[in-house]
PARO-33091 format. One line per 8 residues: number of its first residue (from 0); their letters; for each residue x, z, y of C-alpha. Coordinates in Angstrom, 2 decimals, decimal comma. Example, Ala and Ser with C-alpha at 12.3 -4.5 7.8 and 13.67 -1.06 7.14 Angstrom:
REM residues 2
0 = AS = 12,30 7,80 -4,50 ~ 13,67 7,14 -1,06
REM end
This chain:
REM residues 244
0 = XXXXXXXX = 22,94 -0,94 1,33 ~ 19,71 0,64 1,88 ~ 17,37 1,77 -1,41 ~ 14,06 2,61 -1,47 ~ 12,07 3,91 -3,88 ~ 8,52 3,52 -5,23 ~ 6,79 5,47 -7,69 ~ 4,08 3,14 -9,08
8 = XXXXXXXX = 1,35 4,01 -10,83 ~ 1,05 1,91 -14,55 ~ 1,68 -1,94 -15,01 ~ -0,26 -4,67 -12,66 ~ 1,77 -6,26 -9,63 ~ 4,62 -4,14 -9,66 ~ 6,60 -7,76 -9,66 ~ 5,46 -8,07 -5,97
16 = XXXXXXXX = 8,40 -5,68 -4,94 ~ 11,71 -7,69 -6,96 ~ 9,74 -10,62 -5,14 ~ 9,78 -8,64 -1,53 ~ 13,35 -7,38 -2,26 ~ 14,08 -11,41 -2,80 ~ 12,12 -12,77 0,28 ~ 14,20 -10,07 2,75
24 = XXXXXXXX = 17,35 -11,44 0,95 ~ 19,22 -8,86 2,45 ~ 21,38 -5,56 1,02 ~ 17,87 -3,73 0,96 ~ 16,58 -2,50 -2,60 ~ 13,52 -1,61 -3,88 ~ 13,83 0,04 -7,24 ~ 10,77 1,36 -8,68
32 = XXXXXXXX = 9,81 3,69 -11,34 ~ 5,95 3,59 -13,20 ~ 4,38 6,77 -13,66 ~ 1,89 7,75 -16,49 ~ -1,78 6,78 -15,13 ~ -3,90 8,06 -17,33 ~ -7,02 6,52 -17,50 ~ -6,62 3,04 -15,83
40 = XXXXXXXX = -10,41 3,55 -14,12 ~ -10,81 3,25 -10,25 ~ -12,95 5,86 -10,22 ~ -12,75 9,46 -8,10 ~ -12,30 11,97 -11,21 ~ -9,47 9,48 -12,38 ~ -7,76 8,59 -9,62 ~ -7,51 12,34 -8,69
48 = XXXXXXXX = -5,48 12,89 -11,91 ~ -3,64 9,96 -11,56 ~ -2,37 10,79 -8,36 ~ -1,69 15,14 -9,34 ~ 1,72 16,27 -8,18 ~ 2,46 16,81 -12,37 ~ 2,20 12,98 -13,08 ~ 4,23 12,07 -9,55
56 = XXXXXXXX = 6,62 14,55 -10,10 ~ 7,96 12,79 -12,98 ~ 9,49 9,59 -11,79 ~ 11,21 11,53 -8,89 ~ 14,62 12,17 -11,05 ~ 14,96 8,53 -11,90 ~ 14,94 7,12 -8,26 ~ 17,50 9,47 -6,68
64 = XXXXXXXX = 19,74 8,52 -9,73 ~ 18,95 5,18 -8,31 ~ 20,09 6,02 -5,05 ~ 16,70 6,04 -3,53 ~ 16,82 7,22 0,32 ~ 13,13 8,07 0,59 ~ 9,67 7,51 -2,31 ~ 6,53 6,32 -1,50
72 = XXXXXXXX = 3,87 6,54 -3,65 ~ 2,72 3,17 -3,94 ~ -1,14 3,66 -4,95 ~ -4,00 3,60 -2,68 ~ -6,76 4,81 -4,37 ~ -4,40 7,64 -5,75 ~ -4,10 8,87 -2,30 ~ -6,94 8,48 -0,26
80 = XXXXXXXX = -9,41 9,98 -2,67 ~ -7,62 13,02 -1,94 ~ -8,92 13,06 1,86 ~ -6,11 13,25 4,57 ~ -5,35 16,48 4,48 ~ -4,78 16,42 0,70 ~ -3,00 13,27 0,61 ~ -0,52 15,02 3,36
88 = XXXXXXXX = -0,19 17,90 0,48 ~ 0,45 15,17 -2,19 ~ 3,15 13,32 0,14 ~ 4,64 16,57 1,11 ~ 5,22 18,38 -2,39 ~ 6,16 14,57 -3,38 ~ 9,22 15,37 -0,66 ~ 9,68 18,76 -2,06
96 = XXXXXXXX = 10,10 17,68 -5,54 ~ 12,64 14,37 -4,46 ~ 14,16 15,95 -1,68 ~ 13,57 13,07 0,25 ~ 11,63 11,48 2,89 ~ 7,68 10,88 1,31 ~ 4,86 8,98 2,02 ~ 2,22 7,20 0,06
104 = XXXXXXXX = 0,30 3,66 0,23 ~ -2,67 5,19 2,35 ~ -0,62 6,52 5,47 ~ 1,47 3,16 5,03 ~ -1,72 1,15 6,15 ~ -1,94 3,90 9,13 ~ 0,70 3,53 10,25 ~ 0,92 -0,07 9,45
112 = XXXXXXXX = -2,51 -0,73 11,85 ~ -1,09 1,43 14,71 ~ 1,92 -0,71 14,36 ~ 0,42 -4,03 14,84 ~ -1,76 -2,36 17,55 ~ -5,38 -2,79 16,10 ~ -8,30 -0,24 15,70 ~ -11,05 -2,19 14,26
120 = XXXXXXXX = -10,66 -3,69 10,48 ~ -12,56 -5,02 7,88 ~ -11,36 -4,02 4,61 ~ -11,55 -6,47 1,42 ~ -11,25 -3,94 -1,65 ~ -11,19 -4,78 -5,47 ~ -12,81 -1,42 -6,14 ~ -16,43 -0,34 -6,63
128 = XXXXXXXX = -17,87 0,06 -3,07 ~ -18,18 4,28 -3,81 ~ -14,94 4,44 -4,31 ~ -13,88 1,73 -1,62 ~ -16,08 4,40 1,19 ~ -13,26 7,10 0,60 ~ -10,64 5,09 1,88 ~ -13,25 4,38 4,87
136 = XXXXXXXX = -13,01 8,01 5,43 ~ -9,48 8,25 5,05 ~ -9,22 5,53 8,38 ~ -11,48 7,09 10,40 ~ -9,02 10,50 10,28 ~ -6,48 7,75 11,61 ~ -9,12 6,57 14,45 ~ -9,35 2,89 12,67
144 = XXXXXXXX = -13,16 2,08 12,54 ~ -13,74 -0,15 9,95 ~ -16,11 -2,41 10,89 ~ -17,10 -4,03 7,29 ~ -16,70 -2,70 3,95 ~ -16,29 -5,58 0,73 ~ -16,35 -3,78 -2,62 ~ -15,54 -5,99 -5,43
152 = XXXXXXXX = -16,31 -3,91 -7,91 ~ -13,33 -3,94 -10,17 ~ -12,83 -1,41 -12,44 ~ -9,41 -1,29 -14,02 ~ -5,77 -2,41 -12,28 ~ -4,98 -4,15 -15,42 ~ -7,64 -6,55 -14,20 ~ -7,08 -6,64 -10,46
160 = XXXXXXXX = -3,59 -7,51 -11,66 ~ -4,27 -10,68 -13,13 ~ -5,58 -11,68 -10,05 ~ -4,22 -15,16 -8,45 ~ -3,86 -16,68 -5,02 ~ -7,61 -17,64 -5,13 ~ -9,09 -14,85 -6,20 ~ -7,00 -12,98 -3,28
168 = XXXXXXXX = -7,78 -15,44 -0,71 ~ -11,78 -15,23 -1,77 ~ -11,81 -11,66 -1,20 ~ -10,10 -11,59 2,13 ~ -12,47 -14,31 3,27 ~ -15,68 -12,78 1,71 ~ -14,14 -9,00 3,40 ~ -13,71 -10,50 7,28
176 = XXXXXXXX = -15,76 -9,93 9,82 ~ -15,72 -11,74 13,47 ~ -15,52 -8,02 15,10 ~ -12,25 -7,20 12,78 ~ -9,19 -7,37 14,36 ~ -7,04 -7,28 10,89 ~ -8,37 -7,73 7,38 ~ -6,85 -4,78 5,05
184 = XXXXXXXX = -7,01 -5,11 1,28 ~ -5,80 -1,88 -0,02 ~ -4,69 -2,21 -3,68 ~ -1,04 -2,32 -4,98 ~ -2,62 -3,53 -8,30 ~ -3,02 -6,73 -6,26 ~ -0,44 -9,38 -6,17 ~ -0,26 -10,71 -2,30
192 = XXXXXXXX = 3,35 -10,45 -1,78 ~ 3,44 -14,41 -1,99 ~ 0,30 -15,26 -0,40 ~ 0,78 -13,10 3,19 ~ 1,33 -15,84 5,14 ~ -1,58 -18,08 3,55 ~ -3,77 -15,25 3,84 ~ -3,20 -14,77 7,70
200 = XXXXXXXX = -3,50 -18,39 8,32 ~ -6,86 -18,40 6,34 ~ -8,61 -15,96 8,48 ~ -6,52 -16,55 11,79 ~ -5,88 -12,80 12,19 ~ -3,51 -10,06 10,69 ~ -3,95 -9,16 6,91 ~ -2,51 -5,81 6,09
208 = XXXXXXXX = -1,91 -5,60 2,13 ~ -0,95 -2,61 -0,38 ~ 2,21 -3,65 -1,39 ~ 3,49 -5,09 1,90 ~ 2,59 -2,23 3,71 ~ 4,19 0,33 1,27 ~ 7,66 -1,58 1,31 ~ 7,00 -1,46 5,74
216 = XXXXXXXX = 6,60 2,35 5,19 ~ 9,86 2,87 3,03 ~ 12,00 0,97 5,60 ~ 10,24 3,22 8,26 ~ 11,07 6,31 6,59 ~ 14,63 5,13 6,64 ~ 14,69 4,12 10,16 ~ 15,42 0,27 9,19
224 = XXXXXXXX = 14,75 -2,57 11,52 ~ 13,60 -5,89 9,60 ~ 11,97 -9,13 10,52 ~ 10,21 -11,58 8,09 ~ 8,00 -14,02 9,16 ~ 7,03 -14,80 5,46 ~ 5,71 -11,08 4,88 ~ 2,96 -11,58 7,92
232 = XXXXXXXX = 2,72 -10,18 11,06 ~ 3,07 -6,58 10,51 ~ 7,24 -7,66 10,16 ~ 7,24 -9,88 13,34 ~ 6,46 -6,99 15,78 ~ 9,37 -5,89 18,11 ~ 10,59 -3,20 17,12 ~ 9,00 -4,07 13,40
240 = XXXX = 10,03 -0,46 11,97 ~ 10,35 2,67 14,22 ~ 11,37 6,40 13,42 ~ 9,73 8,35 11,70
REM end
């Protein structure tokens, strides 16, 4: 059995991941532990303190009792706001603390574009458009050029959460752009685990999403190989997770 763990920040679409774990159907789990948010406000001042090593620090205990083999800290905005270099700290002191492999939402899209092999995105983003430029930032470090930015505006996760498959496939579609060669919409406060594959037929392209892309990261960390149609493309490449 392989378990991976995910330290998630507050309550929204955390049910995406017992829904993931369900769709692989396989001895993979996913067990995840919330931590304290704060203020639920996608905004820079609290999404720095939501993502401090002091607030992710305290979930760690609970997922190696669970057997966890590596944590990623599945939050977007809690990471990128941080720049790359300081989401590297935040990932490595989050390794530190677990004694584990570590990575966080942000690298997982990375990583997740490099896999699939494309350099030019449009990203579809529930937050206000200020904040939404950070994570803009964070891509270019990665040499992904984003080549249109959607900001929906959205303040809280409690709200994004509540989100349904229309809402989801409105913003991909309003977020694509005929120059993009995937459509990313980075929020784990979004439920998409069940709409992947109607979201990549919608826009004829790849569509990388928070959650989906966090759960590809754990398995990379751990060096496991799956393939899952249903979860979009990003789990039909060959190999679908390499070493870290």
């Amino acid at each position: 059995m392989t378990s991976l763990g995910f330290l998630y920040p507050g309550h929204s679409a955390e049910d995406d991941y017992p829904r993931i774990e369900q769709i692989l159907a396989s001895d993979i789990r996913l067990p995840l532990v919330h931590t304290d948010i704060g203020e639920d406000a996608h905004r820079v001042d609290a999404l720095l303190e939501m993502g401090s090593a002091k607030r992710l620090a305290g979930g760690v205990e609970e997922l190696r009792l669970a057997g966890a083999e590596a944590v990623v800290w599945a939050c977007t905005s809690g990471s990128f706001v941080f720049g790359w270099e300081g989401a590297q700290e935040q990932v490595d002191n989050l390794a530190a603390v677990a004694g584990l492999p570590a990575s966080s939402t942000s690298f997982a899209f990375a990583r997740a574009a490099a896999e699939i092999g494309v350099r030019k995105v449009a990203v579809a983003a529930t937050y206000p458009k200020d904040v939404a430029a950070h994570f803009v930032s964070f891509l270019a470090s990665a040499g992904i050029e984003v080549v249109s930015l959607k900001g929906a505006g959205v303040i809280t996760a409690a709200e994004v959460g509540t989100w349904g498959r229309e809402e989801v496939l409105r913003l991909a579609r309003e977020g694509d752009h005929p120059d993009a060669e995937a459509v990313l919409l980075p929020d784990t406060a979004l439920h998409t685990a069940a709409y992947l594959r109607d979201l990549e037929e919608a826009l004829g392209k790849p569509v990388l999403t928070a959650n989906q892309v966090t759960v590809w990261e754990a398995l990379r960390l751990t060096s496991r190989k799956v393939r899952e149609p249903s979860l979009g493309t990003l789990f039909t490449q060959k190999p679908v997770v390499t070493a870290p």
